[in-house]
C-alpha positions as CSV (number, residue, x, y, z in Angstrom):
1,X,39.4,-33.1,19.0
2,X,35.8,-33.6,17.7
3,X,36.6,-31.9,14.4
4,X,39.2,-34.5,13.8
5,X,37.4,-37.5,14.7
6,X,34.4,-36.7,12.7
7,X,36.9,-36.1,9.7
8,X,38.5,-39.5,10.2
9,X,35.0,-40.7,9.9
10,X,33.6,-38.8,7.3
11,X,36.9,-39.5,5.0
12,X,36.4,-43.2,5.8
13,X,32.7,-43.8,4.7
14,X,33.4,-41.0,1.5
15,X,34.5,-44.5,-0.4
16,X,31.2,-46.4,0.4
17,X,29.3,-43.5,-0.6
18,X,30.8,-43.0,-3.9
19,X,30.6,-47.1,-4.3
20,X,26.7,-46.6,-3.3
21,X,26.2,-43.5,-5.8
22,X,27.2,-46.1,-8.3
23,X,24.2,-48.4,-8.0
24,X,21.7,-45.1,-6.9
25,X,20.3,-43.0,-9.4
26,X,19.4,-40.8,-7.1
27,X,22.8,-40.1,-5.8
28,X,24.5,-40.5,-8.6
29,X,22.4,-38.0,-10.4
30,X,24.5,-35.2,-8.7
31,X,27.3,-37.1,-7.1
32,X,29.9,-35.2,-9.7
33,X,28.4,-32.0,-9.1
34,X,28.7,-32.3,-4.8
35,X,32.4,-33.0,-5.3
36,X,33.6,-31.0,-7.8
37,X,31.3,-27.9,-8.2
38,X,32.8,-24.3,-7.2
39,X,31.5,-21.0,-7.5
40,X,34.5,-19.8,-7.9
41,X,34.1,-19.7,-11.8
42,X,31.6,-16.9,-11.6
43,X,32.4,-15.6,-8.1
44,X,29.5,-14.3,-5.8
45,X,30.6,-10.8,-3.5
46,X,28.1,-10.5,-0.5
47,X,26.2,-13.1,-1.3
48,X,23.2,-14.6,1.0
49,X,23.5,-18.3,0.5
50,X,20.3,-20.4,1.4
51,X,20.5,-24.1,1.7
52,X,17.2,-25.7,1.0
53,X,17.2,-30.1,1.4
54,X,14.3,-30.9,-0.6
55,X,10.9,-29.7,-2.3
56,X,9.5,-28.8,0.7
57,X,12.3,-26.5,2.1
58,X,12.7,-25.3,-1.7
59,X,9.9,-23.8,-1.4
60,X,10.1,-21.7,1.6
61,X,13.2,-20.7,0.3
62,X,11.9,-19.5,-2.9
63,X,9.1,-17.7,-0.8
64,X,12.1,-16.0,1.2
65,X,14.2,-14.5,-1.6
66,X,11.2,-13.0,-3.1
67,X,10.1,-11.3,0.5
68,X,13.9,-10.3,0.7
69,X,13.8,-8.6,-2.7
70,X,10.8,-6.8,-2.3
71,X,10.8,-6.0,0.7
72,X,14.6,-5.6,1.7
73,X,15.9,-3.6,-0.4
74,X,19.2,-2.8,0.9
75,X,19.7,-6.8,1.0
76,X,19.6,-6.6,-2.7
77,X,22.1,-8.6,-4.1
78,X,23.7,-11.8,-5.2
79,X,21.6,-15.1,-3.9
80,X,23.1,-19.0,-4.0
81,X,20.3,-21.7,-3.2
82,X,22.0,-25.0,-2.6
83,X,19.8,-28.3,-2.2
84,X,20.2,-31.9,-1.5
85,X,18.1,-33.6,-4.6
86,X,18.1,-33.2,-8.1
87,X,14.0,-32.2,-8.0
88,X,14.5,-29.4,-5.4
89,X,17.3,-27.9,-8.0
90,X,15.7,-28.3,-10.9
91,X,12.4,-26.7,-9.7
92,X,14.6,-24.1,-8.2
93,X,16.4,-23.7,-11.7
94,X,12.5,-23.2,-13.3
95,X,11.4,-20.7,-11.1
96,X,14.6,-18.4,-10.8
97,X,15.9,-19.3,-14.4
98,X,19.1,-17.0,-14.7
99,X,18.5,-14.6,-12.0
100,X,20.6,-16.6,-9.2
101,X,23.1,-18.9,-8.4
102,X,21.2,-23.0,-7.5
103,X,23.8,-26.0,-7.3
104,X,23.7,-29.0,-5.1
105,X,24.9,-28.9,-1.4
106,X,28.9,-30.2,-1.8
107,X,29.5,-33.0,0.3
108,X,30.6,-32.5,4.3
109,X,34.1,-32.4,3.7
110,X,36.1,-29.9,4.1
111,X,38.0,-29.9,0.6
112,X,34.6,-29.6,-1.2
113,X,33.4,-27.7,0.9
114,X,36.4,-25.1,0.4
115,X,36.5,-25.7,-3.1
116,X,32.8,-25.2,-3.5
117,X,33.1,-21.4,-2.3
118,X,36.8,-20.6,-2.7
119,X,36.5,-16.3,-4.6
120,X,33.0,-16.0,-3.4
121,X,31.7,-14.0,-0.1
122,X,29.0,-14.1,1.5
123,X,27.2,-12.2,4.5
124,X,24.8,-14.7,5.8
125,X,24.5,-18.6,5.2
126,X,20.9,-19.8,6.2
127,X,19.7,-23.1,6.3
128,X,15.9,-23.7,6.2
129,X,14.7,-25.7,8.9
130,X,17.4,-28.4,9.8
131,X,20.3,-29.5,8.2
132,X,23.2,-29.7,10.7
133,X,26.3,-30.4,8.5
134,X,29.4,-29.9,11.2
135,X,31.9,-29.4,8.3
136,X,29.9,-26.5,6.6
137,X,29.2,-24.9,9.5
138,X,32.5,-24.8,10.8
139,X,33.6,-23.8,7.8
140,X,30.9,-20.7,7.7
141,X,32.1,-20.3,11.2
142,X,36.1,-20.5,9.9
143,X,35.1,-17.6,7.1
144,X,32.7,-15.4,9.8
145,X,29.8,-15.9,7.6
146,X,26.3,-15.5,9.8
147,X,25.2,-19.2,10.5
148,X,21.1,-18.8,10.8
149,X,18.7,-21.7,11.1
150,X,15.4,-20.6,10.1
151,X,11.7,-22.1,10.5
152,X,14.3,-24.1,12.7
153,X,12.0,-27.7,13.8
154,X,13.4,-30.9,14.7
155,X,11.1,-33.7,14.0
156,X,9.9,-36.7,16.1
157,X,12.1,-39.4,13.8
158,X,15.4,-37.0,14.6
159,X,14.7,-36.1,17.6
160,X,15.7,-39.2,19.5
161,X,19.0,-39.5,17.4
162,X,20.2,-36.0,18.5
163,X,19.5,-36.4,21.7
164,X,22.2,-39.4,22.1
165,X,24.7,-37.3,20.2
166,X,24.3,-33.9,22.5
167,X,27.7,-34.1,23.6
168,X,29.0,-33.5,20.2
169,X,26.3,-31.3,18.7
170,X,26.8,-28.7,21.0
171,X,30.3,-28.0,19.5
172,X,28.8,-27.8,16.4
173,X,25.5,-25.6,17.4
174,X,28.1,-23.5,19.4
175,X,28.9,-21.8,15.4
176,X,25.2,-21.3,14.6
177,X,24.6,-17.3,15.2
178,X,20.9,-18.0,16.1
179,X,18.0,-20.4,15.5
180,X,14.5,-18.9,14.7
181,X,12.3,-21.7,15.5
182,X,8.8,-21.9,14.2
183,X,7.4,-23.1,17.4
184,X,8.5,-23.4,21.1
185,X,8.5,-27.0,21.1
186,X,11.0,-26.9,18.2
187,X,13.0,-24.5,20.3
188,X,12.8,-26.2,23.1
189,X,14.5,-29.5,21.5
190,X,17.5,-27.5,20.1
191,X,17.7,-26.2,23.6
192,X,17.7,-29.6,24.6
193,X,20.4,-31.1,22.1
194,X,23.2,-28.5,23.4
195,X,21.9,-24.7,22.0
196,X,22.8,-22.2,23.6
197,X,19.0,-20.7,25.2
198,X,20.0,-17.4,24.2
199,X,20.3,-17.8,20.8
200,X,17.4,-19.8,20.2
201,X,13.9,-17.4,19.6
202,X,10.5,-18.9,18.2
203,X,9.4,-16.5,15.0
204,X,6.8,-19.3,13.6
205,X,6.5,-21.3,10.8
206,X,7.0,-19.2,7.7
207,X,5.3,-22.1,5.7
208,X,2.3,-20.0,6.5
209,X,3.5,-17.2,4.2
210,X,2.8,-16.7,0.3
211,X,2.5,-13.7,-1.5
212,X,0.7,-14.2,-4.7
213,X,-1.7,-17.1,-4.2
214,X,-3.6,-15.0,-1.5
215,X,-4.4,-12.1,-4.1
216,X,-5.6,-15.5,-5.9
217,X,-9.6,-14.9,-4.3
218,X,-12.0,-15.4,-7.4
219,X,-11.2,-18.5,-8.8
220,X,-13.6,-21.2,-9.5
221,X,-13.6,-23.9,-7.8
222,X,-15.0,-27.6,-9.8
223,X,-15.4,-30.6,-9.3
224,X,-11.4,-31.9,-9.7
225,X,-10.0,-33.7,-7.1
226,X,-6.2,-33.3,-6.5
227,X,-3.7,-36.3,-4.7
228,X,-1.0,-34.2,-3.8
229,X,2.4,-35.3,-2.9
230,X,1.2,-39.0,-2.8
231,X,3.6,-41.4,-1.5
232,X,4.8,-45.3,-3.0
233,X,3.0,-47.2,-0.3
234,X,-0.3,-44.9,-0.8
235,X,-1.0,-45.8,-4.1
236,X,-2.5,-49.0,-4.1
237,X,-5.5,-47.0,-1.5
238,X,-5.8,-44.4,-3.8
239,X,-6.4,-46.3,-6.6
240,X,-9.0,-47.6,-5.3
241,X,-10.5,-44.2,-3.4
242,X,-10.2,-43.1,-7.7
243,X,-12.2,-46.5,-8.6
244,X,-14.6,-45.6,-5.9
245,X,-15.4,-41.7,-6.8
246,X,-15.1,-42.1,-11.0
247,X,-18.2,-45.1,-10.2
248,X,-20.1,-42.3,-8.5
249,X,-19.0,-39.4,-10.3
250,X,-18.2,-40.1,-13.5
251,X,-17.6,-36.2,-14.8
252,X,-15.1,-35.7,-12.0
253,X,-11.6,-34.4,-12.9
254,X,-8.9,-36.0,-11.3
255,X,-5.2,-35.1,-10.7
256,X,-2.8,-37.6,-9.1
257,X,0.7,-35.9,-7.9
258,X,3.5,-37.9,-6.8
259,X,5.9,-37.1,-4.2
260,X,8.8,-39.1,-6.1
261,X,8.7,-38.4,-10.0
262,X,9.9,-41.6,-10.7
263,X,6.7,-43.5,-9.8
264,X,4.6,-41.4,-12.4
265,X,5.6,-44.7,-15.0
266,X,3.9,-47.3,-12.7
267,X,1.2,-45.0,-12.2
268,X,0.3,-44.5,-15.8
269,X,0.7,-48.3,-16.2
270,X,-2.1,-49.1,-13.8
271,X,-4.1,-46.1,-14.6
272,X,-4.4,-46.4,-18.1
273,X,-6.0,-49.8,-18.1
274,X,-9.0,-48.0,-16.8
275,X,-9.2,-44.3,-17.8
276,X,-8.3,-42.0,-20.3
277,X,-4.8,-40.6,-19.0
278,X,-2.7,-37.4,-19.6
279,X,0.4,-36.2,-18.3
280,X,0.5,-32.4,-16.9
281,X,3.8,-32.4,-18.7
282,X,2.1,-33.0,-22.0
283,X,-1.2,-31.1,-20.8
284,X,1.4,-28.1,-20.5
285,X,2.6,-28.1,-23.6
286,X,-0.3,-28.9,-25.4
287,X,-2.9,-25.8,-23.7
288,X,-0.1,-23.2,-23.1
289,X,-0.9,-21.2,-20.2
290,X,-4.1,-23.3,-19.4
291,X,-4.1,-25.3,-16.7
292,X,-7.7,-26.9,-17.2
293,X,-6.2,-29.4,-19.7
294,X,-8.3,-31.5,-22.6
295,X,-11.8,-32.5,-21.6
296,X,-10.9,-36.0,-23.2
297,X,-8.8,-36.5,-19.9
298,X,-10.3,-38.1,-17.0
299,X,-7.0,-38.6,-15.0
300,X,-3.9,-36.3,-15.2
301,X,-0.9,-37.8,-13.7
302,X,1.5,-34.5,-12.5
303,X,4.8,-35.6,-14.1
304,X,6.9,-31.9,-13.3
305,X,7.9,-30.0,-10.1
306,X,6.7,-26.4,-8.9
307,X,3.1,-26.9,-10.4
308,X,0.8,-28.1,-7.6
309,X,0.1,-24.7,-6.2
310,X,-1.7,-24.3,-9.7
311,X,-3.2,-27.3,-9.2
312,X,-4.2,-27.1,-6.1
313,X,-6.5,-23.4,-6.8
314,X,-8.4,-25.0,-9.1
315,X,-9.5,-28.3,-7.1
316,X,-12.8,-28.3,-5.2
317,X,-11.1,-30.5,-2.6
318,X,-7.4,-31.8,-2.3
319,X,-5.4,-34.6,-0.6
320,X,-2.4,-34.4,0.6
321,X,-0.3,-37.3,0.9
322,X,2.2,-38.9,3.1
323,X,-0.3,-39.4,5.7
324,X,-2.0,-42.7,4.5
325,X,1.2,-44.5,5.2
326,X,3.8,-43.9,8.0
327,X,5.8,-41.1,6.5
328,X,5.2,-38.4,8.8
329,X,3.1,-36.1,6.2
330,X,3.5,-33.3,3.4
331,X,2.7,-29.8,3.6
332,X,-1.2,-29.7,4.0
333,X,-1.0,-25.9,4.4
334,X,-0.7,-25.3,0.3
335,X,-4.1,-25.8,-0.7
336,X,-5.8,-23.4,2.1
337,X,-4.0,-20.6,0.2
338,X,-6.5,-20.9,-2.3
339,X,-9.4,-21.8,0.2
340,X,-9.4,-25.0,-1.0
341,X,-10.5,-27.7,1.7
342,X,-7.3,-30.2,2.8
343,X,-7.8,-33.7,3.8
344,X,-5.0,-35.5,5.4
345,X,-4.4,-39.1,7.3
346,X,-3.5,-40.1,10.5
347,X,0.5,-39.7,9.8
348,X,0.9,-36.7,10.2
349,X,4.2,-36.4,12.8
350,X,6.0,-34.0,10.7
351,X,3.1,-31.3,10.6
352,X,1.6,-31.8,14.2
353,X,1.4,-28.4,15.1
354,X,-0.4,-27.1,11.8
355,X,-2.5,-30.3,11.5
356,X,-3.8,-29.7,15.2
357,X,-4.2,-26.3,14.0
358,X,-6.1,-26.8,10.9
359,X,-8.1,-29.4,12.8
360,X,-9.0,-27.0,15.5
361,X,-10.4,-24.0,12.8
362,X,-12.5,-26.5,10.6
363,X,-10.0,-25.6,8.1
364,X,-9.7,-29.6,6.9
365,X,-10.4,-33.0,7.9
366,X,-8.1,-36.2,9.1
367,X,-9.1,-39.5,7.6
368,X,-8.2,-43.3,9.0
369,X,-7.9,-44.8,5.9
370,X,-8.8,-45.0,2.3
371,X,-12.4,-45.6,3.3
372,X,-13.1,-42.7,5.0
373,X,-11.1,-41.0,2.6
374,X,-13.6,-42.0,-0.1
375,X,-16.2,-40.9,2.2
376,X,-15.3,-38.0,2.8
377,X,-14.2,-36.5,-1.0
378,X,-17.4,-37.4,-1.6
379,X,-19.7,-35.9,1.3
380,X,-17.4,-32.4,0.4
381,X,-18.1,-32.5,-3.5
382,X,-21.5,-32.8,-2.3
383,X,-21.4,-30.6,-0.4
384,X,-20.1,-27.3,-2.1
385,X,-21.3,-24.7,0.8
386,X,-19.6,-26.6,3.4
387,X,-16.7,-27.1,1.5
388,X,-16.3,-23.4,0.7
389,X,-16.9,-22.1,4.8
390,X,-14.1,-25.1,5.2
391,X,-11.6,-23.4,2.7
392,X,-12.5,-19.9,3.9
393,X,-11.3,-20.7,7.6
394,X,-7.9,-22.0,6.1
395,X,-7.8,-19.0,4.3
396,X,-8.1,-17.4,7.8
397,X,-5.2,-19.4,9.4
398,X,-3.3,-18.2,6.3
399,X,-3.9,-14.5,6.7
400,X,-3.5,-14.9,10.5
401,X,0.0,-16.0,10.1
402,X,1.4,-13.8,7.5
403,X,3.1,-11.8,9.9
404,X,5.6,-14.6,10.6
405,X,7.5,-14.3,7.7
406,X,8.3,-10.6,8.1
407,X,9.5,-11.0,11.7
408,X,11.4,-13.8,10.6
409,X,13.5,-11.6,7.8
410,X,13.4,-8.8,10.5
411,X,15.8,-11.1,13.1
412,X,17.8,-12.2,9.5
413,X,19.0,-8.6,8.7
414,X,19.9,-7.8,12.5
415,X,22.4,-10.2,12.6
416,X,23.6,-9.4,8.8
417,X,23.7,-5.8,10.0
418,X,25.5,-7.4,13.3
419,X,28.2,-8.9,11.3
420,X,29.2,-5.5,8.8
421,X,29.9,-4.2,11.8
C-alpha cells in the first residue's frame, strides 16, 4: 500500500518539478540526464554502485574506491558513482577520468530508475551517509542488490522530519541490509525512525580517513590564509576579516573558496576594486603543477572543484566556512590532514561531534563572529609555534581515526560475501 501511494505522489509532483527545472539552472543542468540516462549502453557486471549527494559525500566516496582498490583486491571490479549536483560529478569525472562509471542519481521513479540500470549488475549499492530514496531502494531490494548506508548520520535539520514520517520509513529502512553509522548518536536516531537495532552498528566517521595527504609531512607552511567552502551570506564578513588582515599584513596571501561556484563572479566584482585578483582556474593553467601561483596576486578566488586539499597544505591557517551564518557547517576536518590549524564559527550542527572533538584536542578554534575571526587569524600568523602544536594535534585526531575506514570496508565485504552466497 505505501509503495503505491508514494508513487501516486511522486508521479504527481514529477510535472512541477520538470516546470521548476525550467526556471533552475541548477536543476536543469542535469534534469535530461536523471530521466533518461541508462547504463545499459555500456553495461556494468558486478558492479559496486556508490551514491554520493554532493561535494562533501563525493569525497568520501572517492576516498572509499581507492581503499577498496588497494586494499580489496578481490572487490576489484567495475565501480558507478552516482550524485545529486552537477559539481559533485564533474569533480568526480576529474579525479577518476575514464577509469569508472559517474552519472547523476536518476529521479525516484521507478521507470528511470529501471531504465537507468536495465543489463547492468551489481553486488552492493551503498549510499554515503543519508539519502533515503524509497523507490531506489526498493528497487535494489526488488533486484537483491546489498542496500548499505555508510558513515550513516542523520542531522539535526532532518532529524525532526523523519521522525513524523516513522510509520512509513520503516517500510522502506526494512530493505536497507545494514547501516554503519559513524557515531552512536547517529545510530541511535535511525533506530529511532523505524531501523531495525540489529542491523544498525557504529563503525565511525570515515571522513577521518585519507591516504595520501598524511604521507604529506614536510611541507611549508606561509603566511596564506585560506576561506574554505565559504557560504553566500558569509561573504559580506569576510570581506571585511580580508580588509582587516591585508591593513595589517600586507604580504599575506590569500585564497577565498566558495562553497557554490556560481558566486566566484560577484566575488571577483567586489574584490577587484581593492586587490590585485587571480583565479585558481587561470593560476592552474598559467604555473602548471604549481600551486604557489604569481607573486603579482594578492587574492586568488578558487573557481574549480577537488583543489582545496592542495590548498589547504599550503596555508598557515584556514577557515572553513558554513559556520559564520546558519548553515550547519563544512568539513573542518580537511585542513588537519596537513597539520594546518582550522578555525570555524558557531554553526556548526552538522559537524558537532568532530567540532567537540577538535575543540577538546586544541586541534582548532570556534569564533563568534567576523571579529573574533579577525582576531584570531591574526594572533595564529603571529604566532607560528602555537599554530604548528595546534596543527600537530589535528594531525593526531587524524592518525587516531584511521582505523575507521578499514573496519568500515571490513562490514562492506561481509555482506557482499553474504549475498554471493
Amino acid at each position: 500500500m505505501w509503495k503505491v501511494i508514494y508513487n501516486i505522489l511522486v508521479n504527481a509532483v514529477l510535472p512541477l518539478f520538470i516546470i521548476l527545472s525550467i526556471f533552475k539552472k541548477k536543476l536543469r543542468k542535469n534534469l535530461h540526464e536523471r530521466l533518461f540516462n541508462t547504463t545499459g549502453v555500456n553495461p556494468l557486471k558486478n558492479a559496486i554502485w556508490i551514491h554520493a549527494a554532493s561535494i562533501g559525500e563525493a569525497i568520501i566516496a572517492e576516498s572509499l574506491i581507492n581503499f577498496l582498490k588497494k586494499y580489496k583486491k578481490g572487490l576489484n571490479g567495475d565501480f558507478l558513482i552516482t550524485t545529486n549536483t552537477f559539481y559533485a560529478r564533474d569533480m568526480l569525472l576529474k579525479k577518476f577520468s575514464n577509469s569508472l562509471c559517474v552519472s547523476s542519481l536518476p529521479l525516484d521513479l521507478t521507470f528511470t530508475i529501471d531504465h537507468f540500470i536495465d543489463g547492468s549488475t551489481f553486488k552492493a549499492f551503498i549510499i554515503i551517509e543519508t539519502e533515503i530514496w524509497p523507490n531506489l531502494i526498493w528497487t535494489a531490494k526488488k533486484r537483491s542488490i546489498p542496500v548499505i548506508i555508510v558513515n550513516g548520520r542523520i542531522s539535526d535539520k532532518t532529524f525532526p522530519i523523519y521522525q513524523r514520517f516513522t510509520f512509513f520509513l520503516r517500510h522502506v529502512l526494512s530493505c536497507i541490509d545494514i547501516v554503519l553509522a559513524q557515531s552512536e548518536e547517529h545510530r541511535k536516531r535511525y533506530i529511532s525512525i523505524g531501523m531495525d537495532p540489529d542491523r544498525v552498528i557504529t563503525t565511525g566517521n570515515i571522513k577521518y580517513y585519507r591516504e595520501t595527504p598524511l604521507m604529506n609531512v614536510s611541507t611549508e607552511k606561509k603566511d596564506t590564509i585560506t576561506f574554505g567552502s565559504v557560504k553566500e551570506k558569509e561573504l559580506e564578513a569576510i570581506y571585511s576579516v580580508i580588509k582587516r588582515l591585508k591593513d595589517t599584513i600586507p604580504h599575506l596571501k590569500i585564497y577565498i573558496a566558495p562553497r557554490e561556484l556560481h558566486l566566484t563572479d560577484s566575488m571577483e566584482e567586489e574584490l577587484k576594486k581593492h586587490y590585485r585578483i587571480q583565479r585558481y582556474s587561470v593560476m592552474k593553467k598559467e604555473d602548471g603543477d604549481r600551486q604557489t601561483g604569481p607573486e603579482s596576486a594578492e587574492i586568488v578566488i578558487v573557481d574549480t572543484t577537488g583543489d582545496l586539499l592542495d590548498i589547504y597544505e599550503k596555508s598557515g591557517v584556514a577557515f572553513v566556512g558554513g559556520s559564520l551564518a546558519p548553515y550547519g557547517g563544512q568539513n573542518i576536518l580537511e585542513p588537519l590532514f596537513f597539520a594546518t590549524p582550522v578555525i570555524f564559527g558557531p554553526f556548526i550542527e552538522n559537524f558537532r561531534e568532530i567540532a567537540d572533538m577538535v575543540l577538546k584536542k586544541k586541534a582548532g578554534i570556534m569564533v563568534k563572529n567576523h571579529e573574533d575571526l579577525y582576531e584570531k587569524i591574526k594572533y595564529l600568523l603571529e604566532n607560528k609555534e602555537m599554530a604548528r602544536e595546534m596543527g600537530e594535534r589535528g594531525r593526531d585526531i587524524i592518525k587516531l581515526h584511521r582505523g575507521y575506514m578499514e573496519k568500515t570496508v571490513e562490514k562492506i565485504c561481509k555482506i557482499i560475501e553474504r549475498g554471493h552466497e
